[in-house]
DOKE-726502 format. One record per residue (C-alpha): residue number from 0; residue in one letter; x, y, z. Coordinates in Angstrom, 2 decimals. Layout:
   i aa      px      py      pz
 NUM  A       X       Y       Z
...
***
This chain:
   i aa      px      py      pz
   0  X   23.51 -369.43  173.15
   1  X   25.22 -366.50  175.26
   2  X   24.02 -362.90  174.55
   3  X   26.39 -360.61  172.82
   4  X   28.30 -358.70  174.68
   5  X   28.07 -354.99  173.61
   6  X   30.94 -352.81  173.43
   7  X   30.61 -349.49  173.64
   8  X   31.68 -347.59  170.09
   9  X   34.30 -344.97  171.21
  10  X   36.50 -348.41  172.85
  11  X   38.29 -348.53  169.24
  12  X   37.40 -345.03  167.90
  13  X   40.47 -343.53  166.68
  14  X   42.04 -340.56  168.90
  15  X   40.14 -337.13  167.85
  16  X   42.21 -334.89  165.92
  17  X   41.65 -331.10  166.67
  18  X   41.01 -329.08  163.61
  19  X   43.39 -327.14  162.02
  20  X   42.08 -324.14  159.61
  21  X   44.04 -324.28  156.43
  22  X   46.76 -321.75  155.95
  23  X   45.78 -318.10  154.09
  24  X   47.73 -317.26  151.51
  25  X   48.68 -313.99  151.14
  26  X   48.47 -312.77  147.29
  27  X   52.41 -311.27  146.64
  28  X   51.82 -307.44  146.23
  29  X   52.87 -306.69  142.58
  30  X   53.55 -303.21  142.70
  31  X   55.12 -300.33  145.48
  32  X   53.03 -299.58  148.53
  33  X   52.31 -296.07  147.24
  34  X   51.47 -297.13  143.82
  35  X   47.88 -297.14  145.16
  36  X   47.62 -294.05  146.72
  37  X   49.43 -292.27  143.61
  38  X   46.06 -293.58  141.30
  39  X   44.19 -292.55  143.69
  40  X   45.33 -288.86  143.09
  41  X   46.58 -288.98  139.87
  42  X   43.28 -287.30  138.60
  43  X   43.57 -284.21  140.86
  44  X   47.14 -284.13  139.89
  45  X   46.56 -283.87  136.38
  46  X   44.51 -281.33  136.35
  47  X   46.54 -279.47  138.61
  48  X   49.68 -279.46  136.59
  49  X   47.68 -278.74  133.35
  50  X   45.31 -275.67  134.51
  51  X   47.87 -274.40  137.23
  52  X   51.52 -274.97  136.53
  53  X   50.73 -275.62  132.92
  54  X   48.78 -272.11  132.75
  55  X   51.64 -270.71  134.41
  56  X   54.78 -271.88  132.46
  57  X   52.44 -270.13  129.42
  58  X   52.02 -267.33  130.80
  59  X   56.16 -266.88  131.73
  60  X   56.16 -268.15  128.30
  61  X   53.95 -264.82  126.76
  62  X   55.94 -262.98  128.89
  63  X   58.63 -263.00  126.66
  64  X   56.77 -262.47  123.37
  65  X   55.24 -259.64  121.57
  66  X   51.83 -260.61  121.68
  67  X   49.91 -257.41  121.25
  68  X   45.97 -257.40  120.34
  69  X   43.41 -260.79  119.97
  70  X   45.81 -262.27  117.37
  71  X   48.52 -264.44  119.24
  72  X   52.39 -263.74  118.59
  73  X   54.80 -265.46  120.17
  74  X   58.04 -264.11  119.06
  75  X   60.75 -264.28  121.01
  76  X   61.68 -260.52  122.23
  77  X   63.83 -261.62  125.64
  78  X   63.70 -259.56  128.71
  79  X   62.63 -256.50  126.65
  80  X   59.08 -256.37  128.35
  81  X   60.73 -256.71  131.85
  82  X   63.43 -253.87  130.72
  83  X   60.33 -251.67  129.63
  84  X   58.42 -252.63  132.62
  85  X   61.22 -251.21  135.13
  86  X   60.91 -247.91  133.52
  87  X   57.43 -247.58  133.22
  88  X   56.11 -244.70  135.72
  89  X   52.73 -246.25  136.45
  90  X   54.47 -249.59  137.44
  91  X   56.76 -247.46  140.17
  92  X   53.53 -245.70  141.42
  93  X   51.52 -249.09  141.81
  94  X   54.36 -250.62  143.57
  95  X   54.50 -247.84  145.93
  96  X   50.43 -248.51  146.21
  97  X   50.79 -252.02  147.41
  98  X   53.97 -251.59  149.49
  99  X   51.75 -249.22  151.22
 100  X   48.63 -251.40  151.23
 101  X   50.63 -254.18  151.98
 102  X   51.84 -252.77  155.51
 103  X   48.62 -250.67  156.62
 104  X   46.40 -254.45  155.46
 105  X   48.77 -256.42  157.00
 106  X   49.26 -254.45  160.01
 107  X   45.73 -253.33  160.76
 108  X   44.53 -257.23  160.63
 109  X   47.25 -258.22  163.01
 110  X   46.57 -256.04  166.10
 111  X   42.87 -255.93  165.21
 112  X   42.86 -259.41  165.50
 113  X   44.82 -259.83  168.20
 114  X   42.54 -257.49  170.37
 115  X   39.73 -259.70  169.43
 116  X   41.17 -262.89  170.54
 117  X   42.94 -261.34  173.83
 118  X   39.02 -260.28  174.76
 119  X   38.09 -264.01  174.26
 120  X   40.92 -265.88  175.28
 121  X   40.17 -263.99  179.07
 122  X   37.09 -266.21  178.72
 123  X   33.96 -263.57  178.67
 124  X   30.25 -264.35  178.50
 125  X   29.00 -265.33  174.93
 126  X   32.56 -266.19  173.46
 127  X   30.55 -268.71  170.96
 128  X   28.41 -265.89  169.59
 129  X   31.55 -263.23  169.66
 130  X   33.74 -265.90  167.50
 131  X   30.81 -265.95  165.03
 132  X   30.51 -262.23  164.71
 133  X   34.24 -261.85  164.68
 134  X   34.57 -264.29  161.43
 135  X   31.58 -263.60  159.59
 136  X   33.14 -260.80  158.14
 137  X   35.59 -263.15  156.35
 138  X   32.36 -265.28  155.19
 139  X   31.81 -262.40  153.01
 140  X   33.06 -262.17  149.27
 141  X   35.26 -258.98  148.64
 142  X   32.61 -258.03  145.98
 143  X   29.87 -257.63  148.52
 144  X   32.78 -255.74  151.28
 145  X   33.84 -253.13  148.35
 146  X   30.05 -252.61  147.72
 147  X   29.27 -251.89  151.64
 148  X   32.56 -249.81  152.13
 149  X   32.31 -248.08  148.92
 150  X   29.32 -245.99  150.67
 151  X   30.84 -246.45  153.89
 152  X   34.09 -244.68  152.58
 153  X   31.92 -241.68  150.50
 154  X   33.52 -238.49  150.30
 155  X   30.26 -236.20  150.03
 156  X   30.31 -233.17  151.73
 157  X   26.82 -231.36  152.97
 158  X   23.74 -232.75  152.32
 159  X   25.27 -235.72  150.31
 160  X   27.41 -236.60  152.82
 161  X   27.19 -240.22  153.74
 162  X   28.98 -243.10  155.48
 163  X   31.79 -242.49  158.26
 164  X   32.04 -238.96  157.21
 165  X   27.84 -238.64  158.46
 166  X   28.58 -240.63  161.52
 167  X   31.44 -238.00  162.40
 168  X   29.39 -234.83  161.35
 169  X   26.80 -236.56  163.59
 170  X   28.86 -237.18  166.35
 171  X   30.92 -233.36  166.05
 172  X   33.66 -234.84  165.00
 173  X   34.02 -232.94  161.74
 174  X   37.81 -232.57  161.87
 175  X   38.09 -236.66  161.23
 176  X   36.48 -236.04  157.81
 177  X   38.28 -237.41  154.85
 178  X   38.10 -238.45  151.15
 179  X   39.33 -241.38  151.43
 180  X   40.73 -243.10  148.71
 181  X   39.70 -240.36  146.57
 182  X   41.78 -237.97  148.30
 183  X   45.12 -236.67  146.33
 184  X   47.81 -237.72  148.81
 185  X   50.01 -240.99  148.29
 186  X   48.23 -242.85  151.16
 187  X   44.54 -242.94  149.99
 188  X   45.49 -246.69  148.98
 189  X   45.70 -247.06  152.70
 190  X   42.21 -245.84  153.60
 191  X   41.41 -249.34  150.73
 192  X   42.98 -251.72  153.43
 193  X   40.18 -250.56  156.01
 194  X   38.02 -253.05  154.60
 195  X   40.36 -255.84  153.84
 196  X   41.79 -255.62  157.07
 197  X   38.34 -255.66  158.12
 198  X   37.26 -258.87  156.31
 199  X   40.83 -260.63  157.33
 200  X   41.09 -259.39  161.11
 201  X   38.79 -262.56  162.16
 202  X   41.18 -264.96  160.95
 203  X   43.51 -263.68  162.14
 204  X   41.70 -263.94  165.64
 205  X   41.17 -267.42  165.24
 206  X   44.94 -268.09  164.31
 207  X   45.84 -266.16  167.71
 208  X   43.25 -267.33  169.66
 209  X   44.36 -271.07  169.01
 210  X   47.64 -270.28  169.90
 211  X   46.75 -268.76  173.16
 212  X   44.87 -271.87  173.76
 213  X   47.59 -273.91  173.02
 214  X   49.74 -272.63  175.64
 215  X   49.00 -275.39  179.16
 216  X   47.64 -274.08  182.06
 217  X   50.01 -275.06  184.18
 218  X   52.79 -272.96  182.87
 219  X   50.58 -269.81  183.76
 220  X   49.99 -271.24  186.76
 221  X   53.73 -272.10  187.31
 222  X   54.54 -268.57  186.99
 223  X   52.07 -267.01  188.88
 224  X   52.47 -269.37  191.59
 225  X   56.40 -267.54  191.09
 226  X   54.44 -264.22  191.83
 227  X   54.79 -263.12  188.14
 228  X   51.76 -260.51  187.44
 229  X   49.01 -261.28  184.39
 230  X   51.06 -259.08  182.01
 231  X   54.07 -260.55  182.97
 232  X   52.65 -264.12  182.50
 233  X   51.76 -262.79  179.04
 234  X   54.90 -261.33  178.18
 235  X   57.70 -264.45  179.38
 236  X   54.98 -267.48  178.64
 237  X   52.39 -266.77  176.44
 238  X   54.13 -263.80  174.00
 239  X   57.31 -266.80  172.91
 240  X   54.42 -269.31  172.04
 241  X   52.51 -267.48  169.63
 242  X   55.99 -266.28  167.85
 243  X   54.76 -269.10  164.96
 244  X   51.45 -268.15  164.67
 245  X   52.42 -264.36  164.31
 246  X   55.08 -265.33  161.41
 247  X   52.31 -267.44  159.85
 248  X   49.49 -264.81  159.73
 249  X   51.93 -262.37  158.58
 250  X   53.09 -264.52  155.49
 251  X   49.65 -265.35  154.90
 252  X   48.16 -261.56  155.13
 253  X   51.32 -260.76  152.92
 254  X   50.33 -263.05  150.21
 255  X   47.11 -261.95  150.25
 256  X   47.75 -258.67  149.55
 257  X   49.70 -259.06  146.59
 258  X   47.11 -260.57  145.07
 259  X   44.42 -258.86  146.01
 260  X   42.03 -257.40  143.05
 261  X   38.06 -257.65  143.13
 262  X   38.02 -255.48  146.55
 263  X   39.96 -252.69  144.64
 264  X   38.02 -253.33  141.28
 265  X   34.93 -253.43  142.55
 266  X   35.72 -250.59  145.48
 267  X   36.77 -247.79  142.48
 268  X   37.82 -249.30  139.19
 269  X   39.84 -246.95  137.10
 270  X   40.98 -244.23  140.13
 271  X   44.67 -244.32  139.63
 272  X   44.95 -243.20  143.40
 273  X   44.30 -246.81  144.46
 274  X   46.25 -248.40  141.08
 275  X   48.13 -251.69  141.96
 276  X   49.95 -254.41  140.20
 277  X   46.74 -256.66  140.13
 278  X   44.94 -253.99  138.40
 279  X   47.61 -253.00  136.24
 280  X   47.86 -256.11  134.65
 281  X   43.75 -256.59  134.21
 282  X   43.14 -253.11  132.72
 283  X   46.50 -253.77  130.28
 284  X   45.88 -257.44  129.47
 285  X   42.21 -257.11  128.18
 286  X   41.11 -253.22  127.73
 287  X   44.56 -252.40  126.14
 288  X   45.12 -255.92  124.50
 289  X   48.61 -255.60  125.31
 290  X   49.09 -259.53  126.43
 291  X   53.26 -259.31  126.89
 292  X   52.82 -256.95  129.00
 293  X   50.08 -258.01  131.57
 294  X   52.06 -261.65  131.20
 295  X   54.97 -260.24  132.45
 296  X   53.40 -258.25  135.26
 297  X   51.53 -261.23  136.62
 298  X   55.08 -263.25  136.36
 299  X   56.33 -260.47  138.68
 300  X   53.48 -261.06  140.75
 301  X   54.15 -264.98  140.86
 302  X   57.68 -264.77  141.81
 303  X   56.77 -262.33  144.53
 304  X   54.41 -264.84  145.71
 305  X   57.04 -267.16  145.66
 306  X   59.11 -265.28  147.99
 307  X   56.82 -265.02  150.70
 308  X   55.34 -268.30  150.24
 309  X   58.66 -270.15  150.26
 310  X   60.15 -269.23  153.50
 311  X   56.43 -270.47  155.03
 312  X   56.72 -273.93  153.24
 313  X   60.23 -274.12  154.51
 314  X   59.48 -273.56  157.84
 315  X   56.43 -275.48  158.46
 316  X   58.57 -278.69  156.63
 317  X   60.99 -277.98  159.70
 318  X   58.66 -277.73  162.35
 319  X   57.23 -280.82  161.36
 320  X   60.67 -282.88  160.94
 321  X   61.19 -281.73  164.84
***
């Protein structure tokens, strides 16, 4: 009997098929892309429109109402409290207070910060430290700035004299004495923007001071290279580019001072001299109980906000569509 003759396994083995991973299905979406994204912020828009805009339609609602004292009344009176409000004398002088608050704040935080970030943008030793010391003033609540400047802006005379007015006596320089914001003229509101123009001017600096930075090298370079001096380089290249940032910090300082009210409270609360709309509407509101009245001065208030906010809004949405 022959032996078997073996044959190897694979000789009929059927050709190998490679594997093929089974298909992944996708799940059908069953809702709009941004359906998602809206939940997700749907809390924080809630609460938004109820304590903001809700809070605010009220209050244009009270406006037009005769609510007087704790008890609420909301009869319909029209624009009476705006008509009233026009001819009130205290409204014209606080007006006049923050139009001139408005452009000595404004103003004063501008070229102060400015100076600051032209000193740092020429690259000098410690610039880390310097941009700390420059913005810590804005780390700083208004409460605790009124409270420093309050002695800083005393109007003692002799012995009692304290503040800037020492430093000058100390220094000779007797004839720079002042009162201040207790002095009688119109612009003792202005000596108040001292310290918020103090406590702003560092943001400022860092709003000019990116836009400097912004500008490339190589367009300085260009135009010195052209034989244009430093100020000329500053004037032609660097001056157009920070056009934006200057509108910006304006609108920004601006708003700001319109609303502006625990420096001033907590800086002299209840001196006429340094009265403003903000003010106006606290002391009239809730120690006079006279709630049409401070409704309709802090609807004022809103739609100048609006004003100067609105042109920013519209222009950053344009810059950004370019």
């Amino acid at each position: 009997m022959s032996a078997p003759v073996h044959v190897p396994r694979h000789s009929n083995a059927p050709p190998a098929v490679p594997f093929t991973p089974p298909p992944i299905r996708r799940r059908k979406r069953r809702g709009p892309a941004w359906l998602a994204g809206f939940l997700l912020v749907s809390p924080s828009l809630i609460l938004i429109g109820v304590f903001v805009y809700g809070f605010l339609g009220w209050n244009v609602r009270v406006s037009f109402t005769n609510w007087r004292g704790l008890s609420p009344s909301y009869h319909f009176v029209g624009i009476d409290n705006y008509t009233r409000l026009l001819h009130d004398e205290r409204w014209h002088a606080d007006v006049r207070n923050l139009v001139v608050f408005t452009f000595v704040f404004v103003g004063g935080a501008l070229l102060l910060g400015f100076v600051m970030a032209m000193l740092l943008d020429k690259g000098v030793r410690g610039e880390g430290f310097l941009r700390g010391v420059f913005l810590f003033p804005m780390a700083i609540s208004f409460i605790a700035t009124a409270i420093v400047w309050r002695w800083l802006l005393d109007n003692g005379s002799g012995d009692d004299t304290a503040g800037l007015n020492k430093l000058f006596a100390v220094a000779g320089l007797d004839f720079l004495r002042s009162d201040w914001h207790k002095s009688d003229s119109i612009w003792a509101i202005a000596a108040v923007a001292l310290p918020a123009g103090w406590a702003l001017s560092g943001y400022v600096m860092a709003l000019f001071l990116a836009g400097m930075r912004g500008v490339p090298e190589a367009l300085r370079e260009s135009a010195r290279l052209d034989g244009a001096s430093e100020t000329q380089v500053f004037w032609h290249v660097v001056r157009p580019a920070l056009r934006p940032v200057t509108f910006s910090a304006m609108l920004i300082m601006i708003h700001i001072s319109l609303k502006t009210f625990d420096l001033l409270y907590a800086l002299d609360q209840g001196n006429l001299r340094i009265d403003t709309p903000s003010l106006y509407m606290w002391f009239t509101t809730f120690d006079g109980g006279f709630y049409d009245r401070g409704a309709t001065i802090a609807t004022v208030l809103l739609i100048g906000v609006a004003l100067v906010v609105g042109p920013y809004v519209w222009y950053a949405l344009r810059t950004e569509r370019r």
